[in-house]
N, C-alpha and C positions, 0 to 999 in steps of 0.2 A: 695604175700599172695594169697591163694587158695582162690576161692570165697565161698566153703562154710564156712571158716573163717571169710572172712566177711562180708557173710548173716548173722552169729549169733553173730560178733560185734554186726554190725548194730540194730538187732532186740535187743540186749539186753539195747542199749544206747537209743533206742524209749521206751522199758518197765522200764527204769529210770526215766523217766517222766513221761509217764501217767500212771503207780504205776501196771501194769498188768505184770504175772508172763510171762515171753519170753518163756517158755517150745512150750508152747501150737503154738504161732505164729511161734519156729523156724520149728517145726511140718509142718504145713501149709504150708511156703514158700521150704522147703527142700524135703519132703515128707519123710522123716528120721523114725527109731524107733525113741524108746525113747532111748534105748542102744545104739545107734548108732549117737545120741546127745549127751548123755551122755559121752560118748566116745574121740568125737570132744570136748567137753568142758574143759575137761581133758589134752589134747593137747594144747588147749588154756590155762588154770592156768600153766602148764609147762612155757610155753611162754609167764609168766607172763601179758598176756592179759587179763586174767579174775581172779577176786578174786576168795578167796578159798568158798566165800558162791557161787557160781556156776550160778550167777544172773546179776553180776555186772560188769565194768568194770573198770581194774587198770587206770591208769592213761597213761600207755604207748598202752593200750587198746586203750583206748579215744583219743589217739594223732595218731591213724593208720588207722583211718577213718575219710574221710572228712563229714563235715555236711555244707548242703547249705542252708541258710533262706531265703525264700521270702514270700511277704507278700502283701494284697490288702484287696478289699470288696470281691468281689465274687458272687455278687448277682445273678445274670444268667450266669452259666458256659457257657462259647461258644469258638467258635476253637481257639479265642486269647489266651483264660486263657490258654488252651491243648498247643498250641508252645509253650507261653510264660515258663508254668510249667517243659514240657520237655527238653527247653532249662536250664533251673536250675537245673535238676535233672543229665544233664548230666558232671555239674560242680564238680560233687563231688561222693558221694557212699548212702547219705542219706539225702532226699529232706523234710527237716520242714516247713508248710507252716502256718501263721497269719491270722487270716481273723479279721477283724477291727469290733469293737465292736458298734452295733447299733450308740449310740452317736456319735464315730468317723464317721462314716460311712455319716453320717448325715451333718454333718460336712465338709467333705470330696465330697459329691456329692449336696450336698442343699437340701437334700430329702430324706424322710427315704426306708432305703429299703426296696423291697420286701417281703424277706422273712428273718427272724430272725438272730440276729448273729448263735444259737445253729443249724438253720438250715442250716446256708451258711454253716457251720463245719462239719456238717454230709456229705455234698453234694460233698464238697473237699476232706475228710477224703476218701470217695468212693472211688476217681479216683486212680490206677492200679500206677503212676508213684509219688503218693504222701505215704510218710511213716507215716506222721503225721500231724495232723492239729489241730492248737490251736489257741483260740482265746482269742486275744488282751490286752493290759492294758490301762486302760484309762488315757489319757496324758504323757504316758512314755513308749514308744516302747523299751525303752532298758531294760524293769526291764524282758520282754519276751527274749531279744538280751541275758542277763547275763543267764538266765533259758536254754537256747538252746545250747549257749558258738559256737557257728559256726566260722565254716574258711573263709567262703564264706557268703556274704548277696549279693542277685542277687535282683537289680531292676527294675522290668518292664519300658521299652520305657516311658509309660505314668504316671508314678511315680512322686507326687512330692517333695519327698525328694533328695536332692543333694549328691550326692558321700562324698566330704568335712563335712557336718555336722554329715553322717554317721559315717564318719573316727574319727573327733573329739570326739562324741559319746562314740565310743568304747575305744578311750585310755581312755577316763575317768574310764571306766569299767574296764581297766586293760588288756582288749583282743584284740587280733592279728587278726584281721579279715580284709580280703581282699572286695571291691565292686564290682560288676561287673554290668555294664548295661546293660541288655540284651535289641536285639534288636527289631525295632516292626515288629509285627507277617503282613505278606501279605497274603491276604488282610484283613487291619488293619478295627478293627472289637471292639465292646464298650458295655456294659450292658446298659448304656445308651442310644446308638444310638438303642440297639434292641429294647426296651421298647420303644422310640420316633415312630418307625417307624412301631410295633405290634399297639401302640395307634391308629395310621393315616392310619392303613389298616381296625380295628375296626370301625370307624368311617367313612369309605368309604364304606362299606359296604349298 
């Protein structure tokens, strides 16, 4: 498959879920007309890739690109998240990343974050190697897992979900979805440990 076929997969199966028309973003990513999208897309409904409304994707669409899910807090982006994220992005063709909801978050670190779930999302949604960022469901990471449908869920080194209960998970759900645990980033590096160690240089001051 030529890549700009699946730049405008990709981009059409990210504007499936968060409801925005793809024209505009395959614009962006390609630098294309709009005749010259239009065009490609055409090529693509041929190829039964893309329905006839010009927006969506078939089903044999959706099964020609990979999608990888990874998922965490996110609170202070630092070079861990950057390996951690690049190494997932390079799993697949389209990188959906979770950021964990205040509560979990909470929950998950003994402390509330920093800064907002809306704004860890904004902060991920930025970075150049993420397609997508969405945040979280409370108590049920797979009602996001079923929302996304990925091939791939990539777990960070310091994750405490288990490969097995992922896997359980998803047959429940009905999907075919591979684990992968990616490895930790050197030199291994924590939102935590920067905040411990920002506090102790504040106060040495």
């Amino acid at each position: 498959m030529e890549l700009i076929e699946k730049t405008i997969l990709s981009t059409m199966y990210v504007s499936q879920i968060n409801g925005k028309l793809p024209i505009k973003s395959i614009k962006e990513k390609t630098m294309f007309s709009d005749e010259q999208i239009k065009e490609e897309i055409s090529k693509l409904i041929e190829k039964n890739l893309v329905n006839e409304d010009q927006i969506t994707l078939t089903e044999m669409g959706r099964d020609s690109i990979h999608i990888v899910l990874a998922g965490g807090v996110f609170d202070i982006i630092h070079p861990g998240h950057i390996s951690t994220l690049n190494a997932a992005k390079a799993l697949g063709d389209v990188l959906v990343v979770v950021v964990a909801t205040d509560n979990t978050a909470v929950k998950m670190k003994k402390r509330r974050p920093i800064h907002s779930q809306e704004q860890r999302q904004e902060l991920v949604n930025s970075l150049a190697v993420v397609d997508l960022c969405l945040i979280g469901q409370e108590n049920d990471i797979f009602k996001t897992v079923n929302l996304v449908k990925p091939q791939i869920i990539a777990l960070g080194y310091d994750q405490i979900h288990q490969e097995q209960y992922i896997t359980e998970g998803c047959k429940k759900i009905k999907l075919d979805a591979k684990v992968a645990r990616l490895q930790s980033p050197i030199p291994e590096s924590s939102s935590s440990k920067i905040e411990k160690e920002y506090g102790e240089s504040i106060h040495g001051i």
